[in-house]
C-alpha positions in Angstrom: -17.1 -7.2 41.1 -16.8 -3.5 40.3 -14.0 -3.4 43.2 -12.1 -5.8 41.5 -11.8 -4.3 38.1 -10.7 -1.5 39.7 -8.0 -3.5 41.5 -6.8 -5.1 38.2 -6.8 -1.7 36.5 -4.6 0.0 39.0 -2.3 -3.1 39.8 1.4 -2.0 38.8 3.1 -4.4 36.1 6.6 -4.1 34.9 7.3 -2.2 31.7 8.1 -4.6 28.7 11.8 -4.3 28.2 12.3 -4.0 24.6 15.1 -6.3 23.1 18.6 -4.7 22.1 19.1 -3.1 18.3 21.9 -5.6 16.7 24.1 -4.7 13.7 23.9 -6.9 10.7 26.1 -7.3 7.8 26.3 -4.5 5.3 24.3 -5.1 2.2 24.5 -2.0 -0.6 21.4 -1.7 -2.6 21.4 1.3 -4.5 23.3 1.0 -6.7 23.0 -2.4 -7.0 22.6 -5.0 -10.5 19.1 -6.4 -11.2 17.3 -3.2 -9.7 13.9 -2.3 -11.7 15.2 1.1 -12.4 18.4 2.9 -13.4 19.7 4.9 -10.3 21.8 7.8 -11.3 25.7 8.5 -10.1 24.4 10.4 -7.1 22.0 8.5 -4.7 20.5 9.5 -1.5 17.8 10.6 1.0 16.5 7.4 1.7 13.4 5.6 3.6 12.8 2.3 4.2 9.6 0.5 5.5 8.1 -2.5 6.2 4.5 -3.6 5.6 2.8 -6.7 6.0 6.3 -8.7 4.6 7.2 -6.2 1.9 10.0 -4.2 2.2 9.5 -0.6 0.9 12.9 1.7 -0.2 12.7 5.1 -1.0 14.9 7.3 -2.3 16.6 10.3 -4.2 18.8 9.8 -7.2 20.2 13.1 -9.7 24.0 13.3 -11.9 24.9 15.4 -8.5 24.1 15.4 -5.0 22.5 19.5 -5.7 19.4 20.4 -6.7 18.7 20.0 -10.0 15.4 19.4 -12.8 17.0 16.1 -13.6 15.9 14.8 -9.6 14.0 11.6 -9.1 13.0 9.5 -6.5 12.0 6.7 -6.7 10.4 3.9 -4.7 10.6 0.1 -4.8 9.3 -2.7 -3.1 10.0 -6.8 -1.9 8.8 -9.2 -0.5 11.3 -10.9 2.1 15.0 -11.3 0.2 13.2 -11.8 -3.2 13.9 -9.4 -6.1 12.8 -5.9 -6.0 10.0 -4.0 -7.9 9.1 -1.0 -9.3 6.3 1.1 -7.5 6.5 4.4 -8.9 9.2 7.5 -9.9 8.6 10.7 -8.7 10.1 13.7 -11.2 9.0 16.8 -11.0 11.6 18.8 -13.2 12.6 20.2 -9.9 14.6 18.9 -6.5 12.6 16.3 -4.7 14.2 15.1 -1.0 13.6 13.6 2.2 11.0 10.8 1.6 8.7 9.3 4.0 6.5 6.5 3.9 4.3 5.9 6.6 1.3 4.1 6.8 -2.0 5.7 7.3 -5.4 4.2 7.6 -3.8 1.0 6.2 -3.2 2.7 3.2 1.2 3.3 2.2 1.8 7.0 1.3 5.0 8.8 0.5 
């Protein structure tokens, strides 16, 4: 029996060939109407994740693309096509960039 594990351990299986990235449509959504919070004129530095069904988005928003006190990033969330909500704004009376959200121990964290 041992011999056989072995063999089905070391049997050689093909790679799984992963499917090929398509382009959708183009959909803005910052700055977009019906958004829980008001983005300013400059709007960037975004991340975008999915957990579980909910789409989470990320990102920087200021009255210029520089660093400024005014900075805020802020994150909201959806589930499938549905209307977006607020999670939380991040302002820290300095420049804030380059968000992440990843998923750690099951928990979200930017």
């Amino acid at each position: 029996m041992f011999a056989a594990l072995v063999l089905a351990c070391t049997a050689e299986t093909e790679p799984a060939v992963p499917a090929a990235p398509t382009l959708g449509e183009t959909v803005v959504e910052v700055p977009a109407a019906g958004l829980p919070v008001e983005p300013n004129v400059a709007n960037n530095n975004l991340a975008v994740l999915e957990v579980e069904g909910r789409t989470f988005l990320a990102w920087r928003t200021a009255d210029t693309h520089f660093a400024g006190p005014e900075v805020q990033m802020h994150v909201i969330s959806r589930e499938g096509e549905g209307p977006w909500a607020w999670e939380t704004t991040v302002a820290l009376g300095t420049d804030v960039r380059e968000p992440q959200l990843v998923v750690i121990d099951g928990s979200l964290r930017l």
